[in-house]
KENU-583617 format. One record per residue: residue number from 1; x, y, z of N, C-alpha, C in turn. Coordinates in steps of 0.05 Angstrom, whole numbers. Layout:
# KENU-583617
+-----+--------+---------+--------+---------+----------+--------+--------+---------+--------+
!   n ! n_east ! n_north !   n_up ! ca_east ! ca_north !  ca_up ! c_east ! c_north !   c_up !
+-----+--------+---------+--------+---------+----------+--------+--------+---------+--------+
! NUM !      X !       Y !      Z !       X !        Y !      Z !      X !       Y !      Z !
...
+-----+--------+---------+--------+---------+----------+--------+--------+---------+--------+
# end
This chain:
# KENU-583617
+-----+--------+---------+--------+---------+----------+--------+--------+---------+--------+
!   n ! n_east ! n_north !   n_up ! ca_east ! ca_north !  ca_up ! c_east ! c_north !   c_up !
+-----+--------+---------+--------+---------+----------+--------+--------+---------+--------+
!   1 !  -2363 !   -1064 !    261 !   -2351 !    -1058 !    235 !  -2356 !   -1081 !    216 !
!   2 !  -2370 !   -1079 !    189 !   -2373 !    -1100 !    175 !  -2356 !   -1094 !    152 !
!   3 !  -2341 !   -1121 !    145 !   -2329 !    -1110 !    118 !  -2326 !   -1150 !    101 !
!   4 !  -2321 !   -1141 !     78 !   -2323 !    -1167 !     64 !  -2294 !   -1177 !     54 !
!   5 !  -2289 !   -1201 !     60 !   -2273 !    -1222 !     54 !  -2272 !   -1240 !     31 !
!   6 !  -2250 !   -1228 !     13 !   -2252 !    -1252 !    -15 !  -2247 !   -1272 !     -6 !
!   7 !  -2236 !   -1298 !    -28 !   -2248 !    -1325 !    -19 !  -2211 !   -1321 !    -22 !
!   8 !  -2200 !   -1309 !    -29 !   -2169 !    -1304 !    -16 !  -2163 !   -1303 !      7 !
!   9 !  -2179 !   -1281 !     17 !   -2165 !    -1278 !     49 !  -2177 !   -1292 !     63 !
!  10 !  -2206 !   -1313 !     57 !   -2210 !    -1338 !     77 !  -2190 !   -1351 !     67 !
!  11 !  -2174 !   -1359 !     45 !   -2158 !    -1390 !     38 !  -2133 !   -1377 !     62 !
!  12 !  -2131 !   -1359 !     58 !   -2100 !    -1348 !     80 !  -2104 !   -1350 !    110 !
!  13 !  -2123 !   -1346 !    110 !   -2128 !    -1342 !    144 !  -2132 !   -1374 !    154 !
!  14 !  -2139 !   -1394 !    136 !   -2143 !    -1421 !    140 !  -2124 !   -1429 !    135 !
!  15 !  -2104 !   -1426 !    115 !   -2076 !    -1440 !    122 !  -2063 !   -1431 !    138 !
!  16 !  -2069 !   -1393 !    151 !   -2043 !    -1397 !    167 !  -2056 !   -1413 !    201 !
!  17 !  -2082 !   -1418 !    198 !   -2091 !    -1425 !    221 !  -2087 !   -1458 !    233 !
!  18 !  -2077 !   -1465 !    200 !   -2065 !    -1498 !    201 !  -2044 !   -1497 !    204 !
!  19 !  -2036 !   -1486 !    192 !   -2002 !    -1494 !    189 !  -1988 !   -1479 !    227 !
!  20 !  -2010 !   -1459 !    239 !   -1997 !    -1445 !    259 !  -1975 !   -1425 !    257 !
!  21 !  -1961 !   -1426 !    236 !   -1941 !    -1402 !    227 !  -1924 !   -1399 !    206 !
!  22 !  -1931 !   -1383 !    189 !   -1933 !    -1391 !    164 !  -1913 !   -1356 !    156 !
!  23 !  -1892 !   -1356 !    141 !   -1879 !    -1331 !    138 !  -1890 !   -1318 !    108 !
!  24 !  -1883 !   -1283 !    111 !   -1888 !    -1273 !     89 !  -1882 !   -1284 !     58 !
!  25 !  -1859 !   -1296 !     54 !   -1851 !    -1308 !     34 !  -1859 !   -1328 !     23 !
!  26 !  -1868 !   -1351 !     38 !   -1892 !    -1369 !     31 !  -1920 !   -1362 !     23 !
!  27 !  -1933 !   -1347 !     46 !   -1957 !    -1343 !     27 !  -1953 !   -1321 !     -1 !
!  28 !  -1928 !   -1303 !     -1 !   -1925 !    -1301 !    -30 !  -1921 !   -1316 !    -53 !
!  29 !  -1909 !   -1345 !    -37 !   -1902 !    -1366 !    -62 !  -1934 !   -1383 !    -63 !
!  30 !  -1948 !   -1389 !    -55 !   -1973 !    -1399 !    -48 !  -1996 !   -1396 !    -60 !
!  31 !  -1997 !   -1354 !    -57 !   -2027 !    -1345 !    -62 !  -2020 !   -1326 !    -79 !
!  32 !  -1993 !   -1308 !    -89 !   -1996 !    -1285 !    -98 !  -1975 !   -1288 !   -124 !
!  33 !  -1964 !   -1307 !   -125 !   -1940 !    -1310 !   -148 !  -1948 !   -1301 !   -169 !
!  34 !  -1983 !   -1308 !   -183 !   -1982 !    -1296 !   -213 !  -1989 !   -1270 !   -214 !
!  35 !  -1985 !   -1252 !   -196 !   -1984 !    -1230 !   -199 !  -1966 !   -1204 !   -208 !
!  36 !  -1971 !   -1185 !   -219 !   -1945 !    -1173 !   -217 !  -1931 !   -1161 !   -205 !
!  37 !  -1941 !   -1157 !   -180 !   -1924 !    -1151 !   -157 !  -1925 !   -1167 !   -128 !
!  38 !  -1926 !   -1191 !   -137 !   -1931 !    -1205 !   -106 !  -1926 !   -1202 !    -79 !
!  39 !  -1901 !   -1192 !    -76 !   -1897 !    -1185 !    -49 !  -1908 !   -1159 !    -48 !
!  40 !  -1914 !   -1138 !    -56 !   -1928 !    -1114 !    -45 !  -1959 !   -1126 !    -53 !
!  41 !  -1973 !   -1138 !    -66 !   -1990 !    -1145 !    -59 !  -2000 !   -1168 !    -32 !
!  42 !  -1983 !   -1181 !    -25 !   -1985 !    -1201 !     -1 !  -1985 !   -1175 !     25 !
!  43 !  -1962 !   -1159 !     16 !   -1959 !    -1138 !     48 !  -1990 !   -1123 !     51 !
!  44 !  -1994 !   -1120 !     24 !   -2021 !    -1100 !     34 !  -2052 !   -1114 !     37 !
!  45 !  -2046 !   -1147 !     27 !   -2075 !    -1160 !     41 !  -2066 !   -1168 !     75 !
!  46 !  -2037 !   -1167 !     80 !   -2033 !    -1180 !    100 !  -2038 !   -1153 !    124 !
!  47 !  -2026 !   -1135 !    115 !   -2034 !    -1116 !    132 !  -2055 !   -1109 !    137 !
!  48 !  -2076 !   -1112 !    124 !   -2109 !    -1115 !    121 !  -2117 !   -1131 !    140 !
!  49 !  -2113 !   -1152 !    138 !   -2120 !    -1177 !    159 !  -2115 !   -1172 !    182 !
!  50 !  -2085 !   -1164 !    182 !   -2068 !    -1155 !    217 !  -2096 !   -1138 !    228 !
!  51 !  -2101 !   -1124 !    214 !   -2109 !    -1089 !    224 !  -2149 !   -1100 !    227 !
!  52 !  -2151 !   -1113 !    216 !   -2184 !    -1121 !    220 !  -2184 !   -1141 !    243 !
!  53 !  -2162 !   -1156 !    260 !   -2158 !    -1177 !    286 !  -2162 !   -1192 !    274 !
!  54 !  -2161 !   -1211 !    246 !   -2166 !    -1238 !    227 !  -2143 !   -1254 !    240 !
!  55 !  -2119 !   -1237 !    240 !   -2085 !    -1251 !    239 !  -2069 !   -1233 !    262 !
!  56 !  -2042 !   -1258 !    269 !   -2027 !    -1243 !    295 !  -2002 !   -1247 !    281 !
!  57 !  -1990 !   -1228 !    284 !   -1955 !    -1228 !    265 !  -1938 !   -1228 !    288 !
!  58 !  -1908 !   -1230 !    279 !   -1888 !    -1223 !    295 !  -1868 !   -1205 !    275 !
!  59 !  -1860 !   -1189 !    287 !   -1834 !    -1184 !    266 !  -1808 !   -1183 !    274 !
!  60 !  -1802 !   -1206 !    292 !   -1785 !    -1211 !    305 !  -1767 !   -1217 !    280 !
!  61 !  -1775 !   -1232 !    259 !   -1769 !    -1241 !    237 !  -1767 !   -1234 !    213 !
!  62 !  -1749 !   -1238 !    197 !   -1742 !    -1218 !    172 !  -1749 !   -1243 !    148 !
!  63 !  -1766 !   -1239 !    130 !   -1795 !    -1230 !    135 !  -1812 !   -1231 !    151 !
!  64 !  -1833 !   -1217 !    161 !   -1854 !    -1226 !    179 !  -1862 !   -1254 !    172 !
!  65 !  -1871 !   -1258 !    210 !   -1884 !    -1279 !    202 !  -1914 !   -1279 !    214 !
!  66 !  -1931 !   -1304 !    202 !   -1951 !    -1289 !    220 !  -1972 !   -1314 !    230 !
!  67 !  -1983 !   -1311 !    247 !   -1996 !    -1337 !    266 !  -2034 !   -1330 !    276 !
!  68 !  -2044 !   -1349 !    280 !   -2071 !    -1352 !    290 !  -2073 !   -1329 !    305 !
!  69 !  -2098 !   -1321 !    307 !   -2107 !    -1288 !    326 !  -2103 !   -1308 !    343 !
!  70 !  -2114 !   -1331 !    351 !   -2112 !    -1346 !    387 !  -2084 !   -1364 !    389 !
!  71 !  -2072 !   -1355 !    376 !   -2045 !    -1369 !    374 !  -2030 !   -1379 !    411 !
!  72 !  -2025 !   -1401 !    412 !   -2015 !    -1406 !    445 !  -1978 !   -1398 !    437 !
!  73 !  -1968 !   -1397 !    420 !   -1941 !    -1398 !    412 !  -1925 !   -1367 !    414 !
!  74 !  -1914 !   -1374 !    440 !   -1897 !    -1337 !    441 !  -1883 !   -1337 !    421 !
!  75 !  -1888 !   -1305 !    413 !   -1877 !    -1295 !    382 !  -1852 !   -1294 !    386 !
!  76 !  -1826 !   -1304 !    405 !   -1811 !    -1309 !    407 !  -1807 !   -1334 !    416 !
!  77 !  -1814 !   -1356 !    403 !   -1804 !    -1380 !    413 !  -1789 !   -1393 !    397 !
!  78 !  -1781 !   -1409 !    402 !   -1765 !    -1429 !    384 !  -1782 !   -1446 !    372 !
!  79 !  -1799 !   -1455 !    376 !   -1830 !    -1465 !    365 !  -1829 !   -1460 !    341 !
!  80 !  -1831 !   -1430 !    328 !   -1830 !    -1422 !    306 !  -1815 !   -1431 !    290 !
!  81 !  -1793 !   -1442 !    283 !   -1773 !    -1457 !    275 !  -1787 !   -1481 !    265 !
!  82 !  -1793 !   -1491 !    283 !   -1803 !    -1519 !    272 !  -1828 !   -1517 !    264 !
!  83 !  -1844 !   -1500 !    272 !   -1872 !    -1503 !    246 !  -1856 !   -1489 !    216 !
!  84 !  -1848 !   -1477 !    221 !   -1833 !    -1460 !    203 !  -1819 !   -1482 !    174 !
!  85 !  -1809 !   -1508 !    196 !   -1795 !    -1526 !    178 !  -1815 !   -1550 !    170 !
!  86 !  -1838 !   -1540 !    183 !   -1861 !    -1565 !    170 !  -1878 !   -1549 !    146 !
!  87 !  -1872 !   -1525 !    142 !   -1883 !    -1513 !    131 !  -1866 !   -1521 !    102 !
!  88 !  -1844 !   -1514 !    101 !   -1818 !    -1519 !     74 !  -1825 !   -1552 !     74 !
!  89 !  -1831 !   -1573 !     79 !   -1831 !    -1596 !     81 !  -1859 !   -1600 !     60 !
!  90 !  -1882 !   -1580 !     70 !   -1908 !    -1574 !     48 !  -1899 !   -1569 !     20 !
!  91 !  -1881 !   -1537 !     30 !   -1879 !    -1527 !     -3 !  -1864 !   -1548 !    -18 !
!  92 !  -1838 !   -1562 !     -8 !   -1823 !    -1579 !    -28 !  -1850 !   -1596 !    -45 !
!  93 !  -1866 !   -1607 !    -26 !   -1888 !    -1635 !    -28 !  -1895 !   -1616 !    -59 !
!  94 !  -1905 !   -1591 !    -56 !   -1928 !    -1582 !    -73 !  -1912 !   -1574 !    -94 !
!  95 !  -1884 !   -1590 !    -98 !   -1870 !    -1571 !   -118 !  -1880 !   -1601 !   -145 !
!  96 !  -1885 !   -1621 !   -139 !   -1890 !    -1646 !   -146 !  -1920 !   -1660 !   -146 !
!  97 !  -1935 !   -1649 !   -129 !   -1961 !    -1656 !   -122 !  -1975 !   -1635 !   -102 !
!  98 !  -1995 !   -1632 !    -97 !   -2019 !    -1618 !    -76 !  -2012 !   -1644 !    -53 !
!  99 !  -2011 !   -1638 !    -32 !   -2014 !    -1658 !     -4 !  -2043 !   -1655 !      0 !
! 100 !  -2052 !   -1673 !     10 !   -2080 !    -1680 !     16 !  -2080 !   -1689 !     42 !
! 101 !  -2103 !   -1682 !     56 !   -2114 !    -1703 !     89 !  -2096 !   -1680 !    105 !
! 102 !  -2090 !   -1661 !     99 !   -2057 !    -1647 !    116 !  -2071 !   -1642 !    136 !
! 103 !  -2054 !   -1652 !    161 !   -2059 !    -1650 !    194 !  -2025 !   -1640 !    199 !
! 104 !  -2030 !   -1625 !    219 !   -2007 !    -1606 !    228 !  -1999 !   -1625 !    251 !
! 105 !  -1985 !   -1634 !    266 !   -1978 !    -1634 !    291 !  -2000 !   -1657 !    295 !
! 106 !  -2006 !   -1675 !    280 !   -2021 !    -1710 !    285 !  -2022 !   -1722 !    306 !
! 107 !  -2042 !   -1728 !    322 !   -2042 !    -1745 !    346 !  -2062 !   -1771 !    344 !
! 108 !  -2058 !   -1783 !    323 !   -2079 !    -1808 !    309 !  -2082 !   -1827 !    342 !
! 109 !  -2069 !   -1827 !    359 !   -2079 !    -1842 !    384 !  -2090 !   -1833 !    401 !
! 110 !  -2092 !   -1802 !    400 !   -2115 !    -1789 !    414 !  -2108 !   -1786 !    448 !
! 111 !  -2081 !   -1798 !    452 !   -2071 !    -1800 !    479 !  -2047 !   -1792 !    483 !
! 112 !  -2035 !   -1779 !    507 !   -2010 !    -1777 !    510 !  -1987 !   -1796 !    514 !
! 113 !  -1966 !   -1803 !    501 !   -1948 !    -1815 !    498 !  -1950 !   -1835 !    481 !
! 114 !  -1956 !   -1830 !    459 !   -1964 !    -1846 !    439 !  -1946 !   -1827 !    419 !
! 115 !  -1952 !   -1839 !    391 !   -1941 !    -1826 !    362 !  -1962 !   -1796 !    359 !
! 116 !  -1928 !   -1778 !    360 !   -1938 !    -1747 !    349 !  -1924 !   -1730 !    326 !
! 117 !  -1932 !   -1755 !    304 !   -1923 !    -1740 !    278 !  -1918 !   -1709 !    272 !
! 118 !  -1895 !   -1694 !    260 !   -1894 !    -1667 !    262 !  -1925 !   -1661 !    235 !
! 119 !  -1927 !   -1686 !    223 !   -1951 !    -1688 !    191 !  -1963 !   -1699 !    189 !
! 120 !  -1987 !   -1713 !    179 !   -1991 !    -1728 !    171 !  -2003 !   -1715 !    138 !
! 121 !  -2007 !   -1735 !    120 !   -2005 !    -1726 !     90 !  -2011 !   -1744 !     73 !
! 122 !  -2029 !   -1747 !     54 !   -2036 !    -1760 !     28 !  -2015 !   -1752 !      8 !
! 123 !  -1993 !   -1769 !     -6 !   -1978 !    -1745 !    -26 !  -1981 !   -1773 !    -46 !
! 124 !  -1979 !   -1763 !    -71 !   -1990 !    -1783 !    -91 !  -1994 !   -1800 !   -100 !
! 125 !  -2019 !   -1802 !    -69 !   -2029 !    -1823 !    -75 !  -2028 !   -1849 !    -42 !
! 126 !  -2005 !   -1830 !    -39 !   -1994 !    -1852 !    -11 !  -1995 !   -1844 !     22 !
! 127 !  -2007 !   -1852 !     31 !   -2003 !    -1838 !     70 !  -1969 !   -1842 !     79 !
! 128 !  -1968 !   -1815 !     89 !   -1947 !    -1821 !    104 !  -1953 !   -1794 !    131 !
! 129 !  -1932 !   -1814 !    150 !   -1933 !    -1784 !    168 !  -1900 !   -1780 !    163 !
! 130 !  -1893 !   -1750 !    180 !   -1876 !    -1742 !    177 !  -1863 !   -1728 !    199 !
! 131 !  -1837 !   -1739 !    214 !   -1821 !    -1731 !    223 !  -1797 !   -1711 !    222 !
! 132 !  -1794 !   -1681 !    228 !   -1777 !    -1671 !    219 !  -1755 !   -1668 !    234 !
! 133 !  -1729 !   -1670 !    240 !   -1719 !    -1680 !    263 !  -1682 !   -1649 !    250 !
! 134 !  -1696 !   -1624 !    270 !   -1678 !    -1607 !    261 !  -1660 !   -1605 !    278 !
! 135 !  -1653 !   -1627 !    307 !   -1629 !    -1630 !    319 !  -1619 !   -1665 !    323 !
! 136 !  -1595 !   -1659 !    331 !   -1591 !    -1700 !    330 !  -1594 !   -1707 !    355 !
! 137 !  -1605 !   -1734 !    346 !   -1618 !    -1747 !    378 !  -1598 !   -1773 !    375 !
! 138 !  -1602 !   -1773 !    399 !   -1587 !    -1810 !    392 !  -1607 !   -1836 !    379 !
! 139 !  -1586 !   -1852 !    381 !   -1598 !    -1875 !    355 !  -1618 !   -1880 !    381 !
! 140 !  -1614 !   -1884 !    406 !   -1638 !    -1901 !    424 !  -1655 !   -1889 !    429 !
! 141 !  -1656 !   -1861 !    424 !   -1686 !    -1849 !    422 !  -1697 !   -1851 !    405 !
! 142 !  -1686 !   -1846 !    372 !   -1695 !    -1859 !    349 !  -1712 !   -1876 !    352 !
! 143 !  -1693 !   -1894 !    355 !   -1714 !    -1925 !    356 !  -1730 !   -1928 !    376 !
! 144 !  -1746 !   -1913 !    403 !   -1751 !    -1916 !    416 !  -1780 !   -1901 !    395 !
! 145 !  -1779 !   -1877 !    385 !   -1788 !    -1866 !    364 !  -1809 !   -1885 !    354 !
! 146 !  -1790 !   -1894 !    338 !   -1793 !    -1919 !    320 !  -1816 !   -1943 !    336 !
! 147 !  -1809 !   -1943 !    348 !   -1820 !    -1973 !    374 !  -1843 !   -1964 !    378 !
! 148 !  -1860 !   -1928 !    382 !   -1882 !    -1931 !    381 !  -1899 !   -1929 !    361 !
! 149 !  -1887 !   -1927 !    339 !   -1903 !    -1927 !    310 !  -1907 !   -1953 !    316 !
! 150 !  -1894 !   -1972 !    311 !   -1898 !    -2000 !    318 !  -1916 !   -2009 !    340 !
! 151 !  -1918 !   -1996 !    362 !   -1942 !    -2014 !    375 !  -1965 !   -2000 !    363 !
! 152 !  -1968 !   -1968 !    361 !   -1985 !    -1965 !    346 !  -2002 !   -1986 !    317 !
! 153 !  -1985 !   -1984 !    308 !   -1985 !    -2018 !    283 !  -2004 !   -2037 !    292 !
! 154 !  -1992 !   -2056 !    313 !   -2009 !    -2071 !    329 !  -2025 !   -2074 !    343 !
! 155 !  -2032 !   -2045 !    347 !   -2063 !    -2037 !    361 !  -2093 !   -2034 !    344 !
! 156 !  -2073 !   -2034 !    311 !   -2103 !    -2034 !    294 !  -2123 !   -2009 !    296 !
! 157 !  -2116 !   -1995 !    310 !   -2131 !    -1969 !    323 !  -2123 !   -1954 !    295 !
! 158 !  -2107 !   -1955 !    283 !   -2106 !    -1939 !    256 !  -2117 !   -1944 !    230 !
! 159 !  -2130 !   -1974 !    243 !   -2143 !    -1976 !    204 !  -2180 !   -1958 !    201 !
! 160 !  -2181 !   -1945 !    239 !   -2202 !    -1931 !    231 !  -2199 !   -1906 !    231 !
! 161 !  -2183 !   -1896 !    221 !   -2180 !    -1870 !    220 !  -2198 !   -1855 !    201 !
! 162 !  -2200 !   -1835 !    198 !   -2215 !    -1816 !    181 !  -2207 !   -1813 !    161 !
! 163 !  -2184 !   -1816 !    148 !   -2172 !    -1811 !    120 !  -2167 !   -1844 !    113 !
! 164 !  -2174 !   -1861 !    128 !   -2171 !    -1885 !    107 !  -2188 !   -1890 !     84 !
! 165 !  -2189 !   -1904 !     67 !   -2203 !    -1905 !     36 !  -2217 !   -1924 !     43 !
! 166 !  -2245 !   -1921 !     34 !   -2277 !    -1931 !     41 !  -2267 !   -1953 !     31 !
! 167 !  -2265 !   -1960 !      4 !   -2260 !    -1971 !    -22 !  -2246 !   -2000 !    -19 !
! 168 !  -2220 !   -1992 !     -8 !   -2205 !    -2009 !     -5 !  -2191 !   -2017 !     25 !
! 169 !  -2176 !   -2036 !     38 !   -2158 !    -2041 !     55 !  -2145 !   -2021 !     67 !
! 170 !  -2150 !   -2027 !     96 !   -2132 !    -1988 !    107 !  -2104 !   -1992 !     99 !
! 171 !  -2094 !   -1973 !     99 !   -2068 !    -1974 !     97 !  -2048 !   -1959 !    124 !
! 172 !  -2025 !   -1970 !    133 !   -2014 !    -1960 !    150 !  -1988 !   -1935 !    129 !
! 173 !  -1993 !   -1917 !    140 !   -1977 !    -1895 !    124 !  -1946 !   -1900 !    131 !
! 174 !  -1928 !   -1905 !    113 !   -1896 !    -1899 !    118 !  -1885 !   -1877 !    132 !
! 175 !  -1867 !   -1881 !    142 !   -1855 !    -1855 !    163 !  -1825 !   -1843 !    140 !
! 176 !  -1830 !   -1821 !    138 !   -1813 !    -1803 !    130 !  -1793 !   -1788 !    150 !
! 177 !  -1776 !   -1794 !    160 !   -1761 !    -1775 !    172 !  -1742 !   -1759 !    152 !
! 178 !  -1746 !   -1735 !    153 !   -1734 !    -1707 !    149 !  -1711 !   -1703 !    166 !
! 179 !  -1679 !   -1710 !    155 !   -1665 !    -1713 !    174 !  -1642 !   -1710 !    154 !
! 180 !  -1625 !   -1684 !    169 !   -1590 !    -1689 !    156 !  -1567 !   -1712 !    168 !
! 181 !  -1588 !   -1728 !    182 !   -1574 !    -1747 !    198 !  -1584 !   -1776 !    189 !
! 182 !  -1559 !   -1798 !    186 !   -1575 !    -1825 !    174 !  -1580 !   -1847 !    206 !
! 183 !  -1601 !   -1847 !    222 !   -1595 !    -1865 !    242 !  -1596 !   -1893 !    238 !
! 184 !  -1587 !   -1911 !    249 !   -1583 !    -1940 !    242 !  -1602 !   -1952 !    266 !
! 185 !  -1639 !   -1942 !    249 !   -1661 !    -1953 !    263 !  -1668 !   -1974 !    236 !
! 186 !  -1684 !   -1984 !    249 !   -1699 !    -2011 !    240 !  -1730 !   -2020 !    246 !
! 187 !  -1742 !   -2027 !    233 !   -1769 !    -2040 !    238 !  -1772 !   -2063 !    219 !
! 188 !  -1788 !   -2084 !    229 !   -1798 !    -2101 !    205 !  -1826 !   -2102 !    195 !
! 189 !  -1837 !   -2082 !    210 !   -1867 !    -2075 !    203 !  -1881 !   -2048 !    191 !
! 190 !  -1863 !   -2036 !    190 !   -1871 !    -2009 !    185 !  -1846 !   -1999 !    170 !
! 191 !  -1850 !   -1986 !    148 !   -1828 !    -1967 !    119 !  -1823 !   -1951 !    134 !
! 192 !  -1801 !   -1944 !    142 !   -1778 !    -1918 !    143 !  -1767 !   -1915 !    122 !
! 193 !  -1765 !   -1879 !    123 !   -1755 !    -1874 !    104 !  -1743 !   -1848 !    113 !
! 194 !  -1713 !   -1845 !    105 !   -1697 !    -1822 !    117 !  -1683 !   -1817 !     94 !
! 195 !  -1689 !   -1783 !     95 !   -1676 !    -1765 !     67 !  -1671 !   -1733 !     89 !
! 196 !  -1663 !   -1719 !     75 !   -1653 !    -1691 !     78 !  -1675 !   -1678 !     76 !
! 197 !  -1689 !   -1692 !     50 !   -1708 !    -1663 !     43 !  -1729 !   -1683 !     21 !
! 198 !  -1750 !   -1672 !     13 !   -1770 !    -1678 !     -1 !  -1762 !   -1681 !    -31 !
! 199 !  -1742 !   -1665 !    -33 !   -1728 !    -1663 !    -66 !  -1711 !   -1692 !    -63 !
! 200 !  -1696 !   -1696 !    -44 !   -1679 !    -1717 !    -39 !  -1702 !   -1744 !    -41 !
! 201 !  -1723 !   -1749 !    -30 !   -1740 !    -1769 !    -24 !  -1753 !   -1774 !    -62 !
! 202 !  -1752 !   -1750 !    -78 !   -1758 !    -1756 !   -101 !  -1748 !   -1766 !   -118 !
! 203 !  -1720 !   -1753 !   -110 !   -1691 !    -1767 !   -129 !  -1688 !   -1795 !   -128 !
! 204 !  -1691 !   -1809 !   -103 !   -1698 !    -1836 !    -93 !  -1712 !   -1851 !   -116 !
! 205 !  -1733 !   -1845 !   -117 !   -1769 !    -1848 !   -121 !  -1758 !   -1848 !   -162 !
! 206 !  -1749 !   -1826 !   -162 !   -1739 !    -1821 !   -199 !  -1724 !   -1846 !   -205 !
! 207 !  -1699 !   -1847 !   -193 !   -1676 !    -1864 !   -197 !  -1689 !   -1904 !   -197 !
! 208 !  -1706 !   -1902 !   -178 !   -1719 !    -1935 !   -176 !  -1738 !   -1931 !   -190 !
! 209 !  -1754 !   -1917 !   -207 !   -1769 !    -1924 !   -228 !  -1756 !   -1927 !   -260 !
! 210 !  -1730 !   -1915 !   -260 !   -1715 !    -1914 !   -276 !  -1701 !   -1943 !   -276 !
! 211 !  -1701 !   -1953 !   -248 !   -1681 !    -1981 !   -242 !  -1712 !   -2009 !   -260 !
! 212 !  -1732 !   -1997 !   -250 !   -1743 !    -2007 !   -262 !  -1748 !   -2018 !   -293 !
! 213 !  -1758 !   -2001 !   -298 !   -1762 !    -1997 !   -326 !  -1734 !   -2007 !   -342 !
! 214 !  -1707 !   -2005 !   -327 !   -1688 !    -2027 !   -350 !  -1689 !   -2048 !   -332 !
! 215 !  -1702 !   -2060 !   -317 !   -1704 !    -2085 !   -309 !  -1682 !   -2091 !   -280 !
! 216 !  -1664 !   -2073 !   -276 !   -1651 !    -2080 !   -254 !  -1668 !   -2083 !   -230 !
! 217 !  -1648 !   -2090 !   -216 !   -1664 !    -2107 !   -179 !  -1667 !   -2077 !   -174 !
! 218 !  -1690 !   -2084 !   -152 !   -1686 !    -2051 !   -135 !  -1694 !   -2064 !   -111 !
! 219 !  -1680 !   -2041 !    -98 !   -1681 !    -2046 !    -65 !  -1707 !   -2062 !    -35 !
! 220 !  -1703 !   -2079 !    -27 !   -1722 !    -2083 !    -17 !  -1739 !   -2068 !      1 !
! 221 !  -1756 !   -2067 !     14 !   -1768 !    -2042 !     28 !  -1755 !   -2047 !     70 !
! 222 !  -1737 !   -2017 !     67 !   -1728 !    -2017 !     95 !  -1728 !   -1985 !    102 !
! 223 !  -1698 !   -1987 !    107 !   -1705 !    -1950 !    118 !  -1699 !   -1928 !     84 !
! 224 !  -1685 !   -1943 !     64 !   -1692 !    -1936 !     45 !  -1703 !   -1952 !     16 !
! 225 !  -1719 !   -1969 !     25 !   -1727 !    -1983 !      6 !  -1754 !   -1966 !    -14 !
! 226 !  -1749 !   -1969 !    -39 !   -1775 !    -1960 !    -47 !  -1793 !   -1981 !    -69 !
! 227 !  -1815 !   -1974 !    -45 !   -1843 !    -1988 !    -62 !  -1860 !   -1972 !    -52 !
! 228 !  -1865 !   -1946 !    -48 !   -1883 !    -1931 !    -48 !  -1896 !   -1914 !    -80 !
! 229 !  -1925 !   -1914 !    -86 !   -1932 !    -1907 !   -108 !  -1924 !   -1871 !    -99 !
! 230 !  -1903 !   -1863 !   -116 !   -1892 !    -1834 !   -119 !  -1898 !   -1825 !   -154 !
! 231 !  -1906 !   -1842 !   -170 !   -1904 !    -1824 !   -201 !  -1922 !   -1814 !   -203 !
+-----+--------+---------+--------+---------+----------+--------+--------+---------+--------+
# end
């Protein structure tokens, strides 16, 4: 059966093949918003896709959701949840900037038991990876967390990465934890940074450029310090 693919339903089938699971309501906010009927237009390219084997859905979920034809993730898992919440972690980013370099589920050490970012991400201008942390752990896992970003650090194995800048000095990306929880971790080599939400991490970012500009002190760089380029 031959049939032809706009350069729409490749951009869809490639994000939902990054992102791993991606719900109806997103790619309506994404690909179909200036339309005038977005959601019946998203149901009827989506059902298109389903029906040609491009895409695998579940409708376990109100809205569908829908995942890689080779997807390893049972359409009932709890899995879904958390790509689900790396996915809202994108849209906030794109409400402010496009993310760039986006890697799903990051394994920059290439080995097991090393740092496994839920992100990694260019956002304007700055690397960071990103932790989304949608149950509470204790502070000693945290920081145990924490401890391998850090040897990571000292292995230097990251200034060759693929998204570092030809141009200039690698840079080690800040860690974002995505957390309704404040843990009382620490590093002296690497930026933590713990907010609720990406709107919250901006309000931050607004308020100390504002501290700026009338000349007050601003915070030094810790688990909420900001000196990251965000304007």
């Amino acid at each position: 059966m031959s049939f032809r693919l706009s350069q729409r339903d490749k951009d869809i089938i490639g994000f939902i093949n990054q992102f791993r699971v991606v719900d109806r309501d997103s790619l309506v906010e994404l690909f179909f918003k200036q339309l005038k009927s977005p959601i019946n237009a998203c149901n009827s390219v989506m059902i298109r896709l389903y029906r040609l084997g491009l895409i695998e859905r579940t409708q376990q979920y109100s809205p569908t959701v829908y995942l890689p034809v080779e997807a390893k993730i049972k359409k009932n898992s709890q899995k879904i949840l958390h790509f689900l919440s790396i996915l809202d972690v994108y849209k906030q980013m794109c409400v402010y900037s496009l993310p760039k370099k986006v890697i799903v589920e990051d394994k920059p050490t290439g080995r097991k038991g090393g740092i496994e970012p839920d992100r990694f991400c260019i956002f304007k201008g700055s690397p960071f990876w990103i932790e989304i942390q949608r149950n509470h752990y204790s502070e000693q896992k945290m920081q145990a967390k924490i401890n391998l970003y850090e040897e990571f650090f000292f292995s230097d194995e990251w200034k060759t990465l693929h998204w570092q800048p030809e141009e200039r000095a690698p840079i080690f990306p800040s860690v974002i934890l995505i957390t309704p929880v404040r843990y009382a971790i620490s590093s002296e080599h690497i930026r933590i940074i713990q907010v609720a939400s990406i709107y919250e991490l901006m309000e931050k970012y607004k308020s100390a450029g504002k501290q700026q500009r009338e000349g007050k002190p601003r915070s030094s760089a810790s688990s909420s310090g900001i000196k990251i380029n965000l304007t």
